[in-house]
C-alpha positions in Angstrom: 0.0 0.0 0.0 1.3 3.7 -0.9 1.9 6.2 1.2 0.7 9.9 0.8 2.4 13.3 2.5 0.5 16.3 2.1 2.4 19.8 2.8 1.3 23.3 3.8 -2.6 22.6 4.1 -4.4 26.2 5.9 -4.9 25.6 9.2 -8.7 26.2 8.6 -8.7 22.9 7.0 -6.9 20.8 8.9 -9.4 22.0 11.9 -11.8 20.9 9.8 -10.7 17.2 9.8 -9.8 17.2 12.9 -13.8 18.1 14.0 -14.9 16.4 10.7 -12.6 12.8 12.1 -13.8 13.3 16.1 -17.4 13.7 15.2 -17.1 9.9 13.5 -14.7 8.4 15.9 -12.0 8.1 13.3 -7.9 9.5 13.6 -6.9 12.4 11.2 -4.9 9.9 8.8 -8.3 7.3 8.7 -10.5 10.6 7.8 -8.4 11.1 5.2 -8.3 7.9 3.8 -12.1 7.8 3.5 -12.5 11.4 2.3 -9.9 10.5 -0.9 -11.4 7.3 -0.9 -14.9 8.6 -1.5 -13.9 11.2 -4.0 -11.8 9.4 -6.0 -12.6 5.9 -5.7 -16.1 5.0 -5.6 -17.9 8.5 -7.3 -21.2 6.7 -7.6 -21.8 5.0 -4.0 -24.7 5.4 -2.2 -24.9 6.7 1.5 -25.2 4.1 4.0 -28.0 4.4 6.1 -25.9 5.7 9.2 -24.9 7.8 6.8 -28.3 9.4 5.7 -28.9 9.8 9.8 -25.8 11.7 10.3 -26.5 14.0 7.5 -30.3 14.8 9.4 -30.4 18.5 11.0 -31.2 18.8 14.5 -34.7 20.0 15.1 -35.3 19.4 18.6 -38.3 18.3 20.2 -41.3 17.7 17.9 -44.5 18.0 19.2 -46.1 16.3 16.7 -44.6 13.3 18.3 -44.5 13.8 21.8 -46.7 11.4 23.6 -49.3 12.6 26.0 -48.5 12.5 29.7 -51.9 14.5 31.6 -53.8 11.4 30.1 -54.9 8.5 32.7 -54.0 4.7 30.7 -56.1 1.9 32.1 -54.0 -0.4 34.4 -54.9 -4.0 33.9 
């Protein structure tokens, strides 16, 4: 397997994939890997499905979900 040495990247970018690598448990170097990987590699794949989750906004609390608490429930 090769090996790759990239020089004088901004610091704006390496912050990046350090946050980018943290927020999906993987080193610096594997983040890398997977970020060349998927560009250069494998144009066409689809997202996984843990993928598709990640990429979800935040939208807190929904209230078209929440279930109703004041309500008695029958005890049997």
């Amino acid at each position: 397997m090769g090996q790759l040495i990239v020089r004088n990247i901004e610091d704006e970018v390496v912050r990046a994939l350090k946050v980018r690598a943290a927020e999906r448990g993987r080193s610096m170097e594997a983040e890398h890997r997977e970020i060349l990987r998927d560009s250069l590699v494998a144009p066409g794949r689809e997202p996984s499905f843990r993928e598709h989750l990640l990429s979800m906004p935040d939208v807190g609390e929904a209230d078209d979900f929440a279930v109703p608490r004041h309500l008695p429930r029958d005890v049997a």
